[in-house]
C-alpha atoms as a printed R data frame, in Angstrom:
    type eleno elety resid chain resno       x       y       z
1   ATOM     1    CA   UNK     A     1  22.106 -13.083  18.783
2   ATOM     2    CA   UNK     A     2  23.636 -10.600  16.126
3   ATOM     3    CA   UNK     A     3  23.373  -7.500  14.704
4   ATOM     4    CA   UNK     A     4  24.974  -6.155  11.755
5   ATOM     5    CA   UNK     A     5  27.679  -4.195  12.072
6   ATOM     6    CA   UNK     A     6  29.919  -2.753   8.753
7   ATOM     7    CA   UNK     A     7  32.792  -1.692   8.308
8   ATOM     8    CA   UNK     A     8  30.752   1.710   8.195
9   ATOM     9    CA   UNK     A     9  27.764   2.609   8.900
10  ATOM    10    CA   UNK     A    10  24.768   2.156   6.903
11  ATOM    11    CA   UNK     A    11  23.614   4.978   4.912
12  ATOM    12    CA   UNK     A    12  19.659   5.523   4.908
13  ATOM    13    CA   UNK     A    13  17.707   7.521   1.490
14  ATOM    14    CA   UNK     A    14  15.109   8.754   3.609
15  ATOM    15    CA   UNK     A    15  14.203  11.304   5.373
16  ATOM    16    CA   UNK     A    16  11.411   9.678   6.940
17  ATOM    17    CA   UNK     A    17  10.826   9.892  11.108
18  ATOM    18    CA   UNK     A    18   9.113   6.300  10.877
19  ATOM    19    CA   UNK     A    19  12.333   4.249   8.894
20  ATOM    20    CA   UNK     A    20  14.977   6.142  11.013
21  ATOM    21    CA   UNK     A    21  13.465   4.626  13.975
22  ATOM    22    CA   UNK     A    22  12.931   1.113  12.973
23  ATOM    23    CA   UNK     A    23  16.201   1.068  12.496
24  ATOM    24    CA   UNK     A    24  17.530   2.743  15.563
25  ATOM    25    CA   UNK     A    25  15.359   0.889  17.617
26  ATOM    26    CA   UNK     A    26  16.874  -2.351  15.867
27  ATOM    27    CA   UNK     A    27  20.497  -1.243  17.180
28  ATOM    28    CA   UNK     A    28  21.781  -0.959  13.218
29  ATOM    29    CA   UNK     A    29  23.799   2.126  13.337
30  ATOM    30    CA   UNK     A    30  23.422   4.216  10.161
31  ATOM    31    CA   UNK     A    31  23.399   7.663   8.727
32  ATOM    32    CA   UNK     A    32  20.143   9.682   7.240
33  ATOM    33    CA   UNK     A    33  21.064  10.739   3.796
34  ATOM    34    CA   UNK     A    34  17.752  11.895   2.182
35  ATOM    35    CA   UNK     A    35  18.240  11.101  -2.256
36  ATOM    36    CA   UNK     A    36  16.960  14.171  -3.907
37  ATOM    37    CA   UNK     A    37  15.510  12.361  -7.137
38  ATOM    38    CA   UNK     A    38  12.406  13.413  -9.157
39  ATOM    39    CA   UNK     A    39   9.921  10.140  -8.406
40  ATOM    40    CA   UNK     A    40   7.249  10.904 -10.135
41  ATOM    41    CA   UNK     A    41   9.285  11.548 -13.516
42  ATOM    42    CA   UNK     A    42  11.312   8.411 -12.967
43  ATOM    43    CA   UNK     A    43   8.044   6.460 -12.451
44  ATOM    44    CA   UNK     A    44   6.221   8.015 -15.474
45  ATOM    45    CA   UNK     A    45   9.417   7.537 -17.805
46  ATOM    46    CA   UNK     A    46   9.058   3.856 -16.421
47  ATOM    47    CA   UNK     A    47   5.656   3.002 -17.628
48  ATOM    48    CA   UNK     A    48   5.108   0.590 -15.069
49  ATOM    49    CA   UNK     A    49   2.114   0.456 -13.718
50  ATOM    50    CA   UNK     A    50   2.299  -2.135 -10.784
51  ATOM    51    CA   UNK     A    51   2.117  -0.296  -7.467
52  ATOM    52    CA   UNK     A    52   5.075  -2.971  -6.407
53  ATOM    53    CA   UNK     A    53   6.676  -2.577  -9.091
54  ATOM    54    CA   UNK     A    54   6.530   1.031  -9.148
55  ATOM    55    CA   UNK     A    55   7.738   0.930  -5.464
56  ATOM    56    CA   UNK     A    56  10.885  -1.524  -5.943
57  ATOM    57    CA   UNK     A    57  12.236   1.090  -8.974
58  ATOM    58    CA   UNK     A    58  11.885   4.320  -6.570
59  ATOM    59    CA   UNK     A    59  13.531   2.492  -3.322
60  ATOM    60    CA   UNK     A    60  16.294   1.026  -6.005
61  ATOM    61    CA   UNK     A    61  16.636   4.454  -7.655
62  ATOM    62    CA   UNK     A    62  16.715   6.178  -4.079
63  ATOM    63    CA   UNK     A    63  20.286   4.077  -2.625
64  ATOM    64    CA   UNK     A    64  21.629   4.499  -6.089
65  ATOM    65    CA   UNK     A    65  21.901   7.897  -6.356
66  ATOM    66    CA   UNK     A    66  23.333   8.201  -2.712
67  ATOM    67    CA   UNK     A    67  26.006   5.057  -3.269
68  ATOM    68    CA   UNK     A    68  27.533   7.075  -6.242
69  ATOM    69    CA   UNK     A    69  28.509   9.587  -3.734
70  ATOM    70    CA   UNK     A    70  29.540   7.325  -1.433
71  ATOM    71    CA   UNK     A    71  31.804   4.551  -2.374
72  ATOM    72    CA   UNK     A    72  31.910   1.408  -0.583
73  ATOM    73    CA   UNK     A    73  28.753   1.946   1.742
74  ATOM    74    CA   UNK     A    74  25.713  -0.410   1.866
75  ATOM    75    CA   UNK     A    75  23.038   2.065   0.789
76  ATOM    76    CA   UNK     A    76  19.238   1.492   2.043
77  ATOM    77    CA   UNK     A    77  16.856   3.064  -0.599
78  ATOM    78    CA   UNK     A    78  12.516   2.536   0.488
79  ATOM    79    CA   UNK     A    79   9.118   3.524  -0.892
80  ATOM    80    CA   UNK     A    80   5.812   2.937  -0.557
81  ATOM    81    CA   UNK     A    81   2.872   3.337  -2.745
82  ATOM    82    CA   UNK     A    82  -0.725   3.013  -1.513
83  ATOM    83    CA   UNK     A    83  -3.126   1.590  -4.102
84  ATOM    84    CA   UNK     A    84  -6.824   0.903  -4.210
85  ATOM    85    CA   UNK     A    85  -7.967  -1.089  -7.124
86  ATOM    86    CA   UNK     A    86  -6.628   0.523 -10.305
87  ATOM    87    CA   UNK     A    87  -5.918   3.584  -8.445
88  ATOM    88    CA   UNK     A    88  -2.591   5.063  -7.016
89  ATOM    89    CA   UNK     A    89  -2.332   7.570  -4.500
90  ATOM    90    CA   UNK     A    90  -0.018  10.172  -3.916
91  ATOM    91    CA   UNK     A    91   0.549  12.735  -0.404
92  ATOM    92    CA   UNK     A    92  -2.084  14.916  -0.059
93  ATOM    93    CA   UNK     A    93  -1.595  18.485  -1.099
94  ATOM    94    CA   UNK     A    94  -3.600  20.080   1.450
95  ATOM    95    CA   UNK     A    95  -6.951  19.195   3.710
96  ATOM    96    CA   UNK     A    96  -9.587  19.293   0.956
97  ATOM    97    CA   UNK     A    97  -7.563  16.428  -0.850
98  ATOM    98    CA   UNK     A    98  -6.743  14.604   2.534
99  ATOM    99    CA   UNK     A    99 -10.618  14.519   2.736
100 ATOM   100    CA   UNK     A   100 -10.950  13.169  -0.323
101 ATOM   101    CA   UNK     A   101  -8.479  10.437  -0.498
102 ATOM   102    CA   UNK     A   102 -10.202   9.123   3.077
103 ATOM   103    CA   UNK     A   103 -13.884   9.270   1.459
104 ATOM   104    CA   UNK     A   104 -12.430   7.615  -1.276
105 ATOM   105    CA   UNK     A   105 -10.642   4.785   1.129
106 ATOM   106    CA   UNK     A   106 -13.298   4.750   3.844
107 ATOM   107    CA   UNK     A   107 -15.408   1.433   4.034
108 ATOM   108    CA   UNK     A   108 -13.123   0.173   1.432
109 ATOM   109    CA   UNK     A   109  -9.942  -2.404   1.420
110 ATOM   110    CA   UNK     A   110  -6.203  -0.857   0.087
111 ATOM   111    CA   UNK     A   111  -3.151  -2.185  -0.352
112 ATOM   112    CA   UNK     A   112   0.531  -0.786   0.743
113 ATOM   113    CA   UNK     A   113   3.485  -1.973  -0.932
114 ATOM   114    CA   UNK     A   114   6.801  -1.164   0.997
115 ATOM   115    CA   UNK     A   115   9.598  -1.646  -1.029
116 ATOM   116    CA   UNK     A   116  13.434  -1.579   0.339
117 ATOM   117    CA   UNK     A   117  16.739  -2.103  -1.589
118 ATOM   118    CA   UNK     A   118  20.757  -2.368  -0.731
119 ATOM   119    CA   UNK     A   119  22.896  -0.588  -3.000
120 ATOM   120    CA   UNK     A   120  27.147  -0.551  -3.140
121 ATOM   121    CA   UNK     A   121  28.951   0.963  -5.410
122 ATOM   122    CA   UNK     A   122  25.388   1.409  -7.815
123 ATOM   123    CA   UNK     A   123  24.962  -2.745  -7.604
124 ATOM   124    CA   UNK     A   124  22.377  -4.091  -6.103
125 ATOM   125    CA   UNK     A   125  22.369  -6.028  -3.397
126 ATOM   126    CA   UNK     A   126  19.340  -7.340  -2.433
127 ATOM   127    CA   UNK     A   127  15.565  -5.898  -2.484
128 ATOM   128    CA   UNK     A   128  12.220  -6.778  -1.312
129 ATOM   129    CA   UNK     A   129   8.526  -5.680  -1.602
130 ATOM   130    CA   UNK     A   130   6.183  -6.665   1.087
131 ATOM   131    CA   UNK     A   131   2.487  -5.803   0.615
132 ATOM   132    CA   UNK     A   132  -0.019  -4.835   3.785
133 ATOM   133    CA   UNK     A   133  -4.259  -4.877   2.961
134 ATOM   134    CA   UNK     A   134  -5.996  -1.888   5.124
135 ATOM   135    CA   UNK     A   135  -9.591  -2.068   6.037
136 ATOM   136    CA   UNK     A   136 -10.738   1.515   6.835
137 ATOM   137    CA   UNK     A   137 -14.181   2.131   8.767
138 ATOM   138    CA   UNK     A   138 -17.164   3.783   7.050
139 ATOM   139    CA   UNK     A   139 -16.665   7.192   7.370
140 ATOM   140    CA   UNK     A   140 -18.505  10.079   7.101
141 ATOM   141    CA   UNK     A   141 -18.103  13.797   6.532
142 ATOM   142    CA   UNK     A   142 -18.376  14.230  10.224
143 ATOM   143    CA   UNK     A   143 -16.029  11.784  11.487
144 ATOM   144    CA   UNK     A   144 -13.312  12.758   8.440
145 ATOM   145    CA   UNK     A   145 -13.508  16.388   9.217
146 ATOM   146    CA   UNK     A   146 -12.567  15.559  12.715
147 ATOM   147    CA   UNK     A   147  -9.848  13.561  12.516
148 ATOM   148    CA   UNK     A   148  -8.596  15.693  10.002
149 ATOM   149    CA   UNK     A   149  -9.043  18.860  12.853
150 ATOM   150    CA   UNK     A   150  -7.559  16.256  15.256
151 ATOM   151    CA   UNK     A   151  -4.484  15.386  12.833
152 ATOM   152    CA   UNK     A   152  -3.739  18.695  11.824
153 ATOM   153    CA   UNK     A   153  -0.838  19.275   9.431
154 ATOM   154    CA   UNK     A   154   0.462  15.616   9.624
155 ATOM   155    CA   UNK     A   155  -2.167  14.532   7.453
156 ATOM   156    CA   UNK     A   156  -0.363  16.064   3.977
157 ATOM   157    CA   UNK     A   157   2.655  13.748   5.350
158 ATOM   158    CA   UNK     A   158   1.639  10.577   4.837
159 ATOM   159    CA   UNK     A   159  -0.049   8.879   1.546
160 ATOM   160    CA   UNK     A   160  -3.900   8.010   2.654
161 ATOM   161    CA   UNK     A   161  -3.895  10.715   4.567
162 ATOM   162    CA   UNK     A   162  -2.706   8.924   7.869
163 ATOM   163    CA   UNK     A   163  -0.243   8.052  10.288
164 ATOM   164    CA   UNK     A   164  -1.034   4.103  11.473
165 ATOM   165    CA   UNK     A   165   1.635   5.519  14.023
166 ATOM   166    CA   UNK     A   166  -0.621   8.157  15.829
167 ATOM   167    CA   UNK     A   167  -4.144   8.704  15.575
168 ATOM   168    CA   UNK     A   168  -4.673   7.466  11.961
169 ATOM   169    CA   UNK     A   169  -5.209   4.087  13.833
170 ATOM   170    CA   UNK     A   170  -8.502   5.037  14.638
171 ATOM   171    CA   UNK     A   171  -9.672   4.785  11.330
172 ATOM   172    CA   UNK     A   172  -8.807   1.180  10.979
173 ATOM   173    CA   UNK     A   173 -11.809  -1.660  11.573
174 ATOM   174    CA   UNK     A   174  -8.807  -4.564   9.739
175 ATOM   175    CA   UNK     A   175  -4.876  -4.373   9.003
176 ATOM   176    CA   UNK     A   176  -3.775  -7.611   7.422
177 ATOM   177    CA   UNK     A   177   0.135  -7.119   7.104
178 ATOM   178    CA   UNK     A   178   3.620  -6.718   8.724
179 ATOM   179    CA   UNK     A   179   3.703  -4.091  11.200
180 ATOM   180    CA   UNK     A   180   7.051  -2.895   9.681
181 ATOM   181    CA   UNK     A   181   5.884  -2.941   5.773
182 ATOM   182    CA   UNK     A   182   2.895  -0.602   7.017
183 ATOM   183    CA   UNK     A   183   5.309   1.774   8.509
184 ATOM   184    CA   UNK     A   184   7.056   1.699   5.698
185 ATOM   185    CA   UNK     A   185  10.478  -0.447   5.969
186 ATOM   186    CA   UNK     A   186   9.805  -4.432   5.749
187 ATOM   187    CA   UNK     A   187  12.641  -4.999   8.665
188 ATOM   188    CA   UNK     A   188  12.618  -8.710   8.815
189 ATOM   189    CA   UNK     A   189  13.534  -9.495   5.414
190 ATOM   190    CA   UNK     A   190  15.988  -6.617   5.634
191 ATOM   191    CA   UNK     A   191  17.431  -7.203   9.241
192 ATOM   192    CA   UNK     A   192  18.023 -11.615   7.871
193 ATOM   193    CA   UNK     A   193  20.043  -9.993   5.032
194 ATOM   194    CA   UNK     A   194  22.187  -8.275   6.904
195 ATOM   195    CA   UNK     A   195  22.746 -11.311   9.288
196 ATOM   196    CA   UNK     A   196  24.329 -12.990   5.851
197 ATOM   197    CA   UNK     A   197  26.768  -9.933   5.770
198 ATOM   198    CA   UNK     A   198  29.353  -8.954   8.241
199 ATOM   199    CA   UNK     A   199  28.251  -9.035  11.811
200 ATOM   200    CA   UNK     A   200  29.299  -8.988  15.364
201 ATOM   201    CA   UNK     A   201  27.735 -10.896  18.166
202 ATOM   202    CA   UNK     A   202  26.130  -9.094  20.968
């Protein structure tokens, strides 16, 4: 068995509860290093319009800007867009528009792309986009309104409107798809990289 271990530790671009644990629960030791970057203006000055796409570009964009501040350390940059159909979503800004984005998803099929890339030095190292399909149960304005009362304030966290991680699981009837890439970090492809790399054997 082996784990990767550099020369220093990896840096994370995220701020997110989720990724930090993946990879502490992995055994890869790394520091949290949120990248303060406008997405949405880098994605519309993009004009891409795949939610992979669109995805890959923000996690690339994300190590970036934290590896030119920190020379010589592997940078790990993720994102995640949800899509369903034609149609992207973004966090919800409050309740009313976490209702809406469930109506909108319940019954129906979506897809989650979670995107991850390894920057040094601003070159990239490697990247990967892994894709989970979500089934949500019919819902109705009954059974949204209390989840969202169960849920509280985690609810404008999370794109969809849910946590697969607490009790958004209940509103699942089908998840096709990596555990990891629905949490948001596709480890596999991201821990056998790192295997190529320096390691030590544990």
């Amino acid at each position: 068995m082996t784990i990767w271990r550099g020369v220093q530790p990896l840096i994370l671009a995220s701020q997110s509860l989720a990724r930090r644990e993946l990879l502490a629960n992995a055994g890869i030791t790394f520091d949290a290093m949120p990248a303060d970057i406008d997405e949405r203006g880098i994605q519309q000055k993009s004009s891409l319009t795949a939610p992979g796409e669109i995805a890959a570009l923000l996690a690339e964009r994300k190590a970036a800007f934290i590896s030119l501040r920190h020379p010589g350390r592997y940078v790990l940059g993720a994102d995640q867009t949800l899509a369903l159909g034609d149609r992207m979503f973004s966090k919800p800004a409050g309740r009313e528009q976490a209702a809406e984005q469930l109506a909108a998803l319940a019954g129906r099929t979506h897809e989650l792309h979670s995107a991850l890339a390894v920057v040094c030095d601003g070159a990239t190292l490697f990247s990967n986009v892994s894709v989970a399909h979500m089934t949500m149960r019919k819902l109705d304005g009954q059974a949204i309104n209390a989840y969202l009362d169960a849920a509280g304030d985690k609810v404008t966290a999370s794109v969809g409107a849910y946590q697969l991680e607490g009790l958004g699981v209940h509103l699942f009837e089908l998840i096709e798809g990596d555990h990891f890439t629905i949490l948001g970090l596709p480890l596999l492809p991201l821990l056998s990289f790192l295997r190529g790399e320096e390691m030590i054997a544990i």
